[in-house]
N, C-alpha and C positions, 0 to 999 in steps of 0.2 A: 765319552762319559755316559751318555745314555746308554748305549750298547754295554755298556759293564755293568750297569745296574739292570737293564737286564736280565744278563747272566746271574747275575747275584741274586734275583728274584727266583733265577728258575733253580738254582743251586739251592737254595734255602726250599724251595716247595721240595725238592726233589727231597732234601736232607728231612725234612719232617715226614714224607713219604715213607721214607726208611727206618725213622723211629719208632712213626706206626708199627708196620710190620714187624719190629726189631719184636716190640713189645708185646705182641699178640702171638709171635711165636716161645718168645720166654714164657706166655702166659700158657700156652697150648703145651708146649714140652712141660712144664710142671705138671698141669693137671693130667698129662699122661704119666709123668713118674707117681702122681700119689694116684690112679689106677692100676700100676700097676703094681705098689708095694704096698696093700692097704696095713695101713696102724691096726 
């Protein structure tokens, strides 16, 4: 039971790890589409 939570700890850091990043590349891939198509 400890050894699963745990993993469940490291699973969930890991999973917010990836959200981060998820989300700083959607943020980065946009502001390179409106540099490169200016309105």
């Amino acid at each position: 039971m400890r050894r699963e939570n745990a993993g469940f700890s490291v699973f969930t850091s890991a999973f917010r790890e990836i959200n981060r990043s998820r989300r700083s590349f959607i943020v980065s891939r946009s502001v390179v589409y409106l540099f490169w198509n200016p309105q």
